[in-house]
DSSP file (Angstrom, degrees, kcal/mol; ACC not computed):
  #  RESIDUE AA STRUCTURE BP1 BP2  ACC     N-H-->O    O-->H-N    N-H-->O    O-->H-N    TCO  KAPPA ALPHA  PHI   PSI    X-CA   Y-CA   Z-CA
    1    1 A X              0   0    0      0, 0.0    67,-1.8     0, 0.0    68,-0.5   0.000 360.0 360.0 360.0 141.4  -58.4  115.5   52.3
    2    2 A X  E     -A   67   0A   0     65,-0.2     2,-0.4    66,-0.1    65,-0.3  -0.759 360.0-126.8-133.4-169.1  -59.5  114.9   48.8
    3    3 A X  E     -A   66   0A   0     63,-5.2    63,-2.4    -2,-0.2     5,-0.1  -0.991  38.0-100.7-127.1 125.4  -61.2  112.0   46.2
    4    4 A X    >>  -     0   0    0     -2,-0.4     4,-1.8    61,-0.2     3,-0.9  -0.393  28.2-121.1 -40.1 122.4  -59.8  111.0   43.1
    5    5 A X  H 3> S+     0   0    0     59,-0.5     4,-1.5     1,-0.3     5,-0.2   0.708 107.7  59.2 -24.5 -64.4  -61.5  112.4   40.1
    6    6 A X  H 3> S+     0   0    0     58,-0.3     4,-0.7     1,-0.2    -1,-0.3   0.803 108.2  49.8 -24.4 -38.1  -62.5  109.1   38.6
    7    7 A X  H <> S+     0   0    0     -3,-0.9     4,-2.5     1,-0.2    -2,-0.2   0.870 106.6  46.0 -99.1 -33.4  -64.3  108.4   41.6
    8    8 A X  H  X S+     0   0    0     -4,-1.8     4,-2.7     1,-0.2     5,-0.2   0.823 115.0  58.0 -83.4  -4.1  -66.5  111.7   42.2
    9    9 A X  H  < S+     0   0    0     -4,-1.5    -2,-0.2    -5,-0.3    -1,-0.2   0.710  97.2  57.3 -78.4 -15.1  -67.2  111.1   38.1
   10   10 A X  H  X S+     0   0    0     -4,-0.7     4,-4.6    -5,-0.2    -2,-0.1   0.781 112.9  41.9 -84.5 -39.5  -68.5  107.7   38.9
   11   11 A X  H  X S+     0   0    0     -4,-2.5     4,-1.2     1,-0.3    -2,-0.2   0.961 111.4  49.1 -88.5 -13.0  -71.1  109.6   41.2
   12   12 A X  H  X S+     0   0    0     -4,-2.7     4,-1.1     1,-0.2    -1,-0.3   0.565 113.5  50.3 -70.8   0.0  -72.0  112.4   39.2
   13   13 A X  H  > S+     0   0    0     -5,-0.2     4,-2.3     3,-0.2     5,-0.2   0.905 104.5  56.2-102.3 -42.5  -72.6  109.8   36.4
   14   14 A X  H >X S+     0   0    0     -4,-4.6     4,-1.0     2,-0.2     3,-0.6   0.894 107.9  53.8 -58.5 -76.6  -74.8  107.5   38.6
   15   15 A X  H 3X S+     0   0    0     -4,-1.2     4,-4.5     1,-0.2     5,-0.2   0.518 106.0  48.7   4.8 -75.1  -77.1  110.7   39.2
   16   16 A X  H 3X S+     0   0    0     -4,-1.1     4,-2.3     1,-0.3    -1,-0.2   0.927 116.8  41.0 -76.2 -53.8  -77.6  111.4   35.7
   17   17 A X  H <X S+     0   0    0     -4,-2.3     4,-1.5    -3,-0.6    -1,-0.3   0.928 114.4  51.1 -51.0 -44.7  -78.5  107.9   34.9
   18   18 A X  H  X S+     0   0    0     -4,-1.0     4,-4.3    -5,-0.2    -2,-0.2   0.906 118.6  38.4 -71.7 -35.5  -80.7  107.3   38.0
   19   19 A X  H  X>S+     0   0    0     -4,-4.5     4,-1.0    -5,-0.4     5,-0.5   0.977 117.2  52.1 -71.9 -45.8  -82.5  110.6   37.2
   20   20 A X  H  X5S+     0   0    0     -4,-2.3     4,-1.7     1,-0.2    -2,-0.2   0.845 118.3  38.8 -25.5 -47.8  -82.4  109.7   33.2
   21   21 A X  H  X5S+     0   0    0     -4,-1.5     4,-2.6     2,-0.2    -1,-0.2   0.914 107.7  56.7-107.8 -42.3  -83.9  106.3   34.3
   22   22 A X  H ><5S+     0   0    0     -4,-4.3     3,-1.1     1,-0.2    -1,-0.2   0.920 115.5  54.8 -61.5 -50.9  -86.6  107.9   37.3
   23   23 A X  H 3<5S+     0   0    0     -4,-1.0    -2,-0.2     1,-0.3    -1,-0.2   0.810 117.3  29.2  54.4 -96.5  -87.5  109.9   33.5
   24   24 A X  H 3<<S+     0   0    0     -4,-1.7    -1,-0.3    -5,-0.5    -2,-0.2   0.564 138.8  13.6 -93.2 -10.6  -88.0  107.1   31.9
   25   25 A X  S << S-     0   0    0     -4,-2.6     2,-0.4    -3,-1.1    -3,-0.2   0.480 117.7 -32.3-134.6 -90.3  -89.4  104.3   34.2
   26   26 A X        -     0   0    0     -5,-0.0     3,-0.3     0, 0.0    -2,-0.1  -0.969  37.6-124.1-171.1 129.8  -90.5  106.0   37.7
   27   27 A X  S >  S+     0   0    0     -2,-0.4     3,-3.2     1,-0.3     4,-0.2   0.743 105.0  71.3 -35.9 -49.1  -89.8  108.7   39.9
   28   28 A X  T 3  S+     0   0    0      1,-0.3    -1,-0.3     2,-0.2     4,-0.1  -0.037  83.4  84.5 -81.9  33.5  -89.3  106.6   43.2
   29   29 A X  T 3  S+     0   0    0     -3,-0.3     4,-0.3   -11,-0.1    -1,-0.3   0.315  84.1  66.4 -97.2 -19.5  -85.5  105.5   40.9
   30   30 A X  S <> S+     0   0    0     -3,-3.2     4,-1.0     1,-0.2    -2,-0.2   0.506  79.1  76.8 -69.9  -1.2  -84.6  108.9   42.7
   31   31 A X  H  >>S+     0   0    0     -4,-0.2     4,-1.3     1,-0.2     5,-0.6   0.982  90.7  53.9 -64.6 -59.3  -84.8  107.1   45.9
   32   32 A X  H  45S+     0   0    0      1,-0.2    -1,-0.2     2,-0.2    -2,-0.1   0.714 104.7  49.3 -63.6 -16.7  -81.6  105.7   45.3
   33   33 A X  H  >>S+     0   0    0     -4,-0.3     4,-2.8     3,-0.2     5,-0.6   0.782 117.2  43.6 -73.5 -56.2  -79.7  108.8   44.6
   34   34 A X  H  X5S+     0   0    0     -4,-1.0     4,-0.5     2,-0.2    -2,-0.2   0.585 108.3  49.8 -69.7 -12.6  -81.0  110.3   47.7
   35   35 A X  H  X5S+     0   0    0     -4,-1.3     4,-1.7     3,-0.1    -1,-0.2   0.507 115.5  49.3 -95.9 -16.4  -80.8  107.6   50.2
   36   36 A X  H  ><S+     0   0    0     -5,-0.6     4,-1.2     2,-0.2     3,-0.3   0.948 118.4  43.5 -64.7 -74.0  -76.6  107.3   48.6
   37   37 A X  H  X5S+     0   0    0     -4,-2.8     4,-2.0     1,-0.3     3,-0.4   0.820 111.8  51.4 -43.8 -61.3  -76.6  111.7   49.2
   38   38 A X  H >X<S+     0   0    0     -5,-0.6     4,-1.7    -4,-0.5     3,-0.7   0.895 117.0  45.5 -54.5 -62.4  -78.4  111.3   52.9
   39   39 A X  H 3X>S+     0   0    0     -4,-1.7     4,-1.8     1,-0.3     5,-0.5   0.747 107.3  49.3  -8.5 -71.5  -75.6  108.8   53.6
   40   40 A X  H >X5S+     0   0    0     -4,-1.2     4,-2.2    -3,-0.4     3,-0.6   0.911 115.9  48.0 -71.3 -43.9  -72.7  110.4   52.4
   41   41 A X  H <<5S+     0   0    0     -4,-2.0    -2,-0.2    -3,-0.7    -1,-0.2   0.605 115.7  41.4 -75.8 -14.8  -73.9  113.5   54.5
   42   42 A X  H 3<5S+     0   0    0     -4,-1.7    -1,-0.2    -5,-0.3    -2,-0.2   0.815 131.0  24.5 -82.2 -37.1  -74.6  111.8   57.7
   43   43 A X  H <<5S-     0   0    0     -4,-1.8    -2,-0.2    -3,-0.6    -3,-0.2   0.641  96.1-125.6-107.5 -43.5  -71.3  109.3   57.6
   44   44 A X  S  <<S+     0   0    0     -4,-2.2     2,-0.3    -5,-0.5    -3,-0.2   0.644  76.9 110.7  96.1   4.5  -69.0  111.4   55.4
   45   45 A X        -     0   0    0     -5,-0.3    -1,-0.2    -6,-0.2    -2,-0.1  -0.987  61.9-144.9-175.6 109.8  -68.7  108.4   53.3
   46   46 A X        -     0   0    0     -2,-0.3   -10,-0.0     1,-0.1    -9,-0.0  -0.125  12.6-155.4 -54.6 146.8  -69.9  107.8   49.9
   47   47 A X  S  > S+     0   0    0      3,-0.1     4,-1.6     2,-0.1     5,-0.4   0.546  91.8  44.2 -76.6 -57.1  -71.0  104.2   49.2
   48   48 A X  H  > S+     0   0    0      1,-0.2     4,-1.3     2,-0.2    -2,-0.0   0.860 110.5  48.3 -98.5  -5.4  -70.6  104.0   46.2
   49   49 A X  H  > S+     0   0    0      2,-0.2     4,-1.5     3,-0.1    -1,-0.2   0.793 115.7  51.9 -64.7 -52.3  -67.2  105.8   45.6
   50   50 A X  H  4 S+     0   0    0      2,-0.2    -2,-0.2     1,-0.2     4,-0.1   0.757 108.5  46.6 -68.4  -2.3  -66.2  103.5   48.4
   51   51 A X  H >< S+     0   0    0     -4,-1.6     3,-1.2     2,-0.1     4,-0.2   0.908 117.5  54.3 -80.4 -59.3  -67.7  100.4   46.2
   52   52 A X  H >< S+     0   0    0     -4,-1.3     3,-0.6    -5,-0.4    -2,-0.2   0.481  81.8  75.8 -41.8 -28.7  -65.7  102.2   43.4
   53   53 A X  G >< S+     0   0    0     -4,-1.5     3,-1.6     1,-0.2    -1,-0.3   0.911  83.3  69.6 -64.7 -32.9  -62.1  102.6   44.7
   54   54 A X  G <  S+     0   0    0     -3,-1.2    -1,-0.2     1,-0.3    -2,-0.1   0.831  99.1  58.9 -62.6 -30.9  -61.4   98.6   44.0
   55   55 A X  G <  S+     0   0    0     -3,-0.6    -1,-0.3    -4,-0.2    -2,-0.2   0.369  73.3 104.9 -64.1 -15.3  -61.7   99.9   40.3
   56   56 A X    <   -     0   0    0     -3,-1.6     4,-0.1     1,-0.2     3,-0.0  -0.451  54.4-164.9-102.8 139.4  -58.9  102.6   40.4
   57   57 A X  S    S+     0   0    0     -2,-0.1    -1,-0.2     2,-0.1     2,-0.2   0.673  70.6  46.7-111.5 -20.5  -56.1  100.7   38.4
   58   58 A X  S    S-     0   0    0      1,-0.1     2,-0.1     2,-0.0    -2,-0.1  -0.618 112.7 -73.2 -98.9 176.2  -52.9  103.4   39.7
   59   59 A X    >   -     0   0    0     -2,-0.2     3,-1.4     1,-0.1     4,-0.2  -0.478  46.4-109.2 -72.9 148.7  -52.5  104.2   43.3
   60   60 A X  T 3  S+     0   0    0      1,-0.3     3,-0.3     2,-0.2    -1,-0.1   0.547 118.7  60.5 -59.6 -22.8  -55.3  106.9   44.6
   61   61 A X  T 3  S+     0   0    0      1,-0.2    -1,-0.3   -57,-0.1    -2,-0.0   0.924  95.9  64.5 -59.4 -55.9  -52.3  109.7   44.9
   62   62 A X  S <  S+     0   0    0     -3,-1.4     2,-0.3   -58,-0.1    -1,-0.2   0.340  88.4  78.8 -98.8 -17.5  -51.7  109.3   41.1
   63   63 A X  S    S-     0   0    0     -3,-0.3   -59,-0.0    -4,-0.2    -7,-0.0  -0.649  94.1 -88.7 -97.1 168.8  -55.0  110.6   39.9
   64   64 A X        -     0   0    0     -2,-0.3   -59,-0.5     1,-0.1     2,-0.3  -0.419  53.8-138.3 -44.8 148.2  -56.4  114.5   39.6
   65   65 A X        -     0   0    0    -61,-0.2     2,-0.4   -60,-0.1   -61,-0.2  -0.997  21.6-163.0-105.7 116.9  -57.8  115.3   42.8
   66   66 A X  E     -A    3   0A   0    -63,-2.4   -63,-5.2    -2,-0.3     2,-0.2  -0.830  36.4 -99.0-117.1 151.3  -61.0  117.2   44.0
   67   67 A X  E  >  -A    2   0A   0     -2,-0.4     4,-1.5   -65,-0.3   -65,-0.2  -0.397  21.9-135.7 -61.1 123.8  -61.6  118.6   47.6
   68   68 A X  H  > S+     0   0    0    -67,-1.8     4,-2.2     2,-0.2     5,-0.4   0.905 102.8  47.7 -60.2 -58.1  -63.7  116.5   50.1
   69   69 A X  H  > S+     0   0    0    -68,-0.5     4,-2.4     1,-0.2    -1,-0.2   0.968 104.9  52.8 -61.2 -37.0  -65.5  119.3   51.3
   70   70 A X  H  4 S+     0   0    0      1,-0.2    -1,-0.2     2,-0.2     4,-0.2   0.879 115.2  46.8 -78.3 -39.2  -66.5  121.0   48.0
   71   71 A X  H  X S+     0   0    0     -4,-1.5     4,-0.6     2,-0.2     3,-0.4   0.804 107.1  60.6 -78.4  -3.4  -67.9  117.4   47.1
   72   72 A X  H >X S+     0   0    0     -4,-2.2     4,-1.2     1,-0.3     3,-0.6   0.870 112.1  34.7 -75.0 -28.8  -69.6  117.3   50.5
   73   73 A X  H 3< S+     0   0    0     -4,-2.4     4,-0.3    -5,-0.4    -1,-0.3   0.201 113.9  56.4-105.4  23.0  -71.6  120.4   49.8
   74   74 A X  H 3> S+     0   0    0     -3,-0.4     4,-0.6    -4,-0.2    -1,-0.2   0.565 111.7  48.1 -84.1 -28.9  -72.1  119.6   46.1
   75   75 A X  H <X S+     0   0    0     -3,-0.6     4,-1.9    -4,-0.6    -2,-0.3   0.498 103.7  53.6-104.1 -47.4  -73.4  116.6   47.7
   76   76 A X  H  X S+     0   0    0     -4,-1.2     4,-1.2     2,-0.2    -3,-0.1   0.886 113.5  48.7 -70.1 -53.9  -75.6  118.8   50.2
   77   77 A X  H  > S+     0   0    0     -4,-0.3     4,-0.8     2,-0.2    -2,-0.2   0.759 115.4  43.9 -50.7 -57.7  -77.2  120.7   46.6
   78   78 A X  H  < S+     0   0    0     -4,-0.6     4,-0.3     2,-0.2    -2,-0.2   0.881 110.8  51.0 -83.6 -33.8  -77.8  117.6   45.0
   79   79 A X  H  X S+     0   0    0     -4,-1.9     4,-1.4     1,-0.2     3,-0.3   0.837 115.9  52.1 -54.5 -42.6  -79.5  115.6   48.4
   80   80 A X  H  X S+     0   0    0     -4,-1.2     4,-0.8     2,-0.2    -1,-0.2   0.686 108.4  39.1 -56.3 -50.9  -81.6  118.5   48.5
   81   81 A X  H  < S+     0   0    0     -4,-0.8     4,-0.3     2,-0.2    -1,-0.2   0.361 118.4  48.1-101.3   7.5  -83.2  119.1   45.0
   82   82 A X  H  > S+     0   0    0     -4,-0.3     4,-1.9    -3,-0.3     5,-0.2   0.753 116.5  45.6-108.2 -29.7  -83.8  115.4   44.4
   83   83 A X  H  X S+     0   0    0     -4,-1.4     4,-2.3     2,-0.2    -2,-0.2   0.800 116.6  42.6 -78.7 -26.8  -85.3  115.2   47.9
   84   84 A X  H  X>S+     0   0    0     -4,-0.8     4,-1.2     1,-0.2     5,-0.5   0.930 115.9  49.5 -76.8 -53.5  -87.3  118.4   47.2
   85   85 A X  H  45S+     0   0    0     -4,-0.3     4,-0.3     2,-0.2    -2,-0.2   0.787 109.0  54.0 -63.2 -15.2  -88.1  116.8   43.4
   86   86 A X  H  X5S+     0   0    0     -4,-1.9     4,-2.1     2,-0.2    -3,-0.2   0.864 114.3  44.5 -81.3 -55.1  -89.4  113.1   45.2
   87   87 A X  H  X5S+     0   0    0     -4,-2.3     4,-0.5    -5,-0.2    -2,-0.2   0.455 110.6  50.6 -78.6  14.6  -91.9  115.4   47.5
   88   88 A X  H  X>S+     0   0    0     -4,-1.2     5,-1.6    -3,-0.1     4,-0.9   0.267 114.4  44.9 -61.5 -37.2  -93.1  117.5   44.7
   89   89 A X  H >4<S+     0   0    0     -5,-0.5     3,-3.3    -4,-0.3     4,-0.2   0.968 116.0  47.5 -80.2 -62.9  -93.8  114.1   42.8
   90   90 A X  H 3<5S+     0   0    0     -4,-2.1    -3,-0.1     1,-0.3    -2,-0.1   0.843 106.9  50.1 -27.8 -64.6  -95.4  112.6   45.8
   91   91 A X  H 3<5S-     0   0    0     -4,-0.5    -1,-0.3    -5,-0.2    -2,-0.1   0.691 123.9-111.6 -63.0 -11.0  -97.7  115.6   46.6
   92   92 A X  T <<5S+     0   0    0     -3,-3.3     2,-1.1    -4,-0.9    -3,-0.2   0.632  76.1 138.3  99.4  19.2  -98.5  115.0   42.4
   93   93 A X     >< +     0   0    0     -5,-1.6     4,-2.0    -4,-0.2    -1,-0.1  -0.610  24.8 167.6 -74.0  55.0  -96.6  118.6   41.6
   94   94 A X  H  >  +     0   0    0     -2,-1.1     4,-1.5     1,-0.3    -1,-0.2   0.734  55.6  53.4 -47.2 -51.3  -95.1  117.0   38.7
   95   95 A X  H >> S+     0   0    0      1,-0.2     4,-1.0     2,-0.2     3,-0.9   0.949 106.8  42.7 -36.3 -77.4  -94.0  119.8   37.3
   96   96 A X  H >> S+     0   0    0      1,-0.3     4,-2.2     2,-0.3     3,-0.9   0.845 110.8  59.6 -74.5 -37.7  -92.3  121.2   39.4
   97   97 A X  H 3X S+     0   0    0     -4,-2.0     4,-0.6     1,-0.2    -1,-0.3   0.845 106.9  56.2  16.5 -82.5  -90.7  117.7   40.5
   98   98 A X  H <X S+     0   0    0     -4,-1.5     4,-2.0    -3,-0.9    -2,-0.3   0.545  99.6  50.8 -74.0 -24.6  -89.6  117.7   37.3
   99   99 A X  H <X S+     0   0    0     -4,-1.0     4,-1.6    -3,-0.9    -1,-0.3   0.683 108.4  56.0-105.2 -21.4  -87.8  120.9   37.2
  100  100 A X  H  X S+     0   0    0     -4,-2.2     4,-1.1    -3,-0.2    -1,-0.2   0.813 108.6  44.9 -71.6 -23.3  -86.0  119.9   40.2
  101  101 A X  H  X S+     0   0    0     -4,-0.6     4,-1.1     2,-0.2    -2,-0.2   0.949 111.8  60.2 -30.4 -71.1  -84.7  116.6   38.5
  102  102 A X  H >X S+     0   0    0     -4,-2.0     3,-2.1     2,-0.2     4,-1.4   0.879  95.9  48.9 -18.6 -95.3  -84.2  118.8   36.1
  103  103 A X  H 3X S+     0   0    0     -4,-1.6     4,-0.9     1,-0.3    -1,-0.2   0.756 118.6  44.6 -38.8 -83.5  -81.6  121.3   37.9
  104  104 A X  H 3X S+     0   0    0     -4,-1.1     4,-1.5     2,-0.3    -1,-0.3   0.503 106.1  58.8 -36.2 -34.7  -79.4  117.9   39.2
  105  105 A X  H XX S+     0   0    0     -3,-2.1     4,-1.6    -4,-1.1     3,-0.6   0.997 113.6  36.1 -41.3 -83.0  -79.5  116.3   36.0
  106  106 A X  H 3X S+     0   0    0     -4,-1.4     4,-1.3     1,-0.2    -2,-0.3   0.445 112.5  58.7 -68.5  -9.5  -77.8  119.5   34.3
  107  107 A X  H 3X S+     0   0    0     -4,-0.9     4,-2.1     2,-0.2    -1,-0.2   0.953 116.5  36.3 -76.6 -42.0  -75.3  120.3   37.4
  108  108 A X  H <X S+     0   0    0     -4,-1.5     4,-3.0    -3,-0.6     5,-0.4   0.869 117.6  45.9 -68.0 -31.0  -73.9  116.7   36.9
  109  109 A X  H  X S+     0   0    0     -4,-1.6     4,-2.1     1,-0.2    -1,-0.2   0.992 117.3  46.4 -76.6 -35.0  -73.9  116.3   33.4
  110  110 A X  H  X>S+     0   0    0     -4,-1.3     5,-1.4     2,-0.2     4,-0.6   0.847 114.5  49.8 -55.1 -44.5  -72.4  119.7   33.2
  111  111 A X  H  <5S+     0   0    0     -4,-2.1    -1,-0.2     2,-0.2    -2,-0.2   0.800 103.8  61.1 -52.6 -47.3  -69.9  118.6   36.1
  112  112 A X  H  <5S+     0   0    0     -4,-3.0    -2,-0.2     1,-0.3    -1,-0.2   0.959  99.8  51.2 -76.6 -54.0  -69.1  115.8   34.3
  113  113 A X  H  <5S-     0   0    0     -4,-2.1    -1,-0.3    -5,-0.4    -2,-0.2   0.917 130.4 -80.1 -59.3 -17.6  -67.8  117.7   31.2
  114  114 A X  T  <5S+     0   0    0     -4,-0.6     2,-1.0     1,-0.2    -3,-0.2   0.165  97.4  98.2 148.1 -27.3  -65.4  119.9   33.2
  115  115 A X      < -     0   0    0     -5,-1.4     2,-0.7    -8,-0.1    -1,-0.2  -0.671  52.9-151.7-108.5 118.0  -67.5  123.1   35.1
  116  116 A X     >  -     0   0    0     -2,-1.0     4,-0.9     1,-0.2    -8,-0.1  -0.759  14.6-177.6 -66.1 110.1  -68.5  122.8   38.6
  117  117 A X  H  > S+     0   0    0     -2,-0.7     4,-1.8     2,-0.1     5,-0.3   0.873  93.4  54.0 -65.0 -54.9  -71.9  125.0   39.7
  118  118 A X  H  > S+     0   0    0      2,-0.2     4,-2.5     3,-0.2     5,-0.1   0.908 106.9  48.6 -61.8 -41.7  -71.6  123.9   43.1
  119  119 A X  H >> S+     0   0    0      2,-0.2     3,-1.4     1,-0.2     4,-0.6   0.941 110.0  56.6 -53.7 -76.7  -67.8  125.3   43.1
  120  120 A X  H 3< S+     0   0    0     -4,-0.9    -2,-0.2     1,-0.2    -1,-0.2   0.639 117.0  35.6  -1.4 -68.3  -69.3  128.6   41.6
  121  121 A X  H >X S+     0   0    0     -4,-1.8     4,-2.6     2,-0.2     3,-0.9   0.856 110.6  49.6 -53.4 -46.7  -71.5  128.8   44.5
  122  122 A X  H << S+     0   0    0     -4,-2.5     2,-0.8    -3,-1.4     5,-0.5   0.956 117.9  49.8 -73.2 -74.8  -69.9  127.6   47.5
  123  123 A X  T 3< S+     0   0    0     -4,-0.6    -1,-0.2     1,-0.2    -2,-0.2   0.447 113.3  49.3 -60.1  24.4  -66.6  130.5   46.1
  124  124 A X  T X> S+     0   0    0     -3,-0.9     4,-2.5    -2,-0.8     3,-0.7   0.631 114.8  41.1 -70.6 -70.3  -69.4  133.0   45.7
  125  125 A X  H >X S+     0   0    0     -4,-2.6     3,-3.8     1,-0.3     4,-0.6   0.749 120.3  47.4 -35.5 -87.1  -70.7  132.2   49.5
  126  126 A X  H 3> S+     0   0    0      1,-0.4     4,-1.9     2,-0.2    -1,-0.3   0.394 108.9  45.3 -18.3 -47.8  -67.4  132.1   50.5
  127  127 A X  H <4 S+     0   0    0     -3,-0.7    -1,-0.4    -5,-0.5    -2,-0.3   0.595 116.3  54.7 -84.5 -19.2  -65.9  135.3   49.0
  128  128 A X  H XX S+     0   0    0     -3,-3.8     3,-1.7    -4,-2.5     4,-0.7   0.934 109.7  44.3 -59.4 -56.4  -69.4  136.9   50.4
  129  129 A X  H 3X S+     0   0    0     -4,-0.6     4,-2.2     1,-0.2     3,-0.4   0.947 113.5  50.8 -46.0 -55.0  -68.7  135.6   54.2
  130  130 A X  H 3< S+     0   0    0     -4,-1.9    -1,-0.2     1,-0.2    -2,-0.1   0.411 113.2  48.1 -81.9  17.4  -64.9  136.7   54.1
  131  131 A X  H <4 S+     0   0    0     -3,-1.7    -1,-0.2     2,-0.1    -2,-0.2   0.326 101.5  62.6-119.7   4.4  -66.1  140.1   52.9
  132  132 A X  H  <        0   0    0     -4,-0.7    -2,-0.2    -3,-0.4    -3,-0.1   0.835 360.0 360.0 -42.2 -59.0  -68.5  140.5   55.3
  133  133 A X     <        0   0    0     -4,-2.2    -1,-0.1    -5,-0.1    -3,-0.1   0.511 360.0 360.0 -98.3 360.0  -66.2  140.4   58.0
């Protein structure tokens, strides 16, 4: 199964605004990234890609395609370090908060110009497991 490109660019681009904006206004604007992530990892199903499809102006075949799993666990990496950077703000660890923002910021904006970290990782893991065995 996969997603059309357009549409996992719409969520790495909310990220980077919603951390830009927690940044610039308040911290608790990562809430909203992070209640989307827990979602999509609980259901399997983005919200806001599925808010997004109406948008797609050719049929869903007809775009570039990235693998549903490799955005589930990209997905897993980002739920993770914004949830870790929201209890780091709480506990007043600002810093360090910040440097988890941080780390999500630059995987998406990076994502969004064309290189995947989370692919990097997950075919590292992968090529580790299957030599493992």
């Amino acid at each position: 199964m996969s997603i059309p490109k357009p549409l996992v660019q719409v969520n790495q681009s909310f990220i980077v605004i919603t951390v830009l904006l927690a940044f610039v206004i308040h911290p608790i604007i990562l809430l909203l990234p992070f209640l989307n992530g827990l979602y999509t990892l609980i259901t399997k199903k983005n919200p806001l890609i599925m808010f997004s499809r109406r948008f797609l102006t050719k049929p869903m075949n007809q775009y570039r395609q990235e693998d549903r799993d490799q955005q589930i666990f990209n997905q897993w990496i980002a739920t993770i370090c914004i949830g870790l950077s929201l209890v780091f703000f709480y506990l007043h660890f600002t810093t360090v908060g910040i440097i988890f923002s941080l780390m999500v910021l630059a995987a998406s904006g990076i994502a969004l110009m064309g290189y995947c970290i989370g692919c990097t990782i997950r075919y590292r893991y992968m090529k580790w497991r299957y030599n493992r065995t």
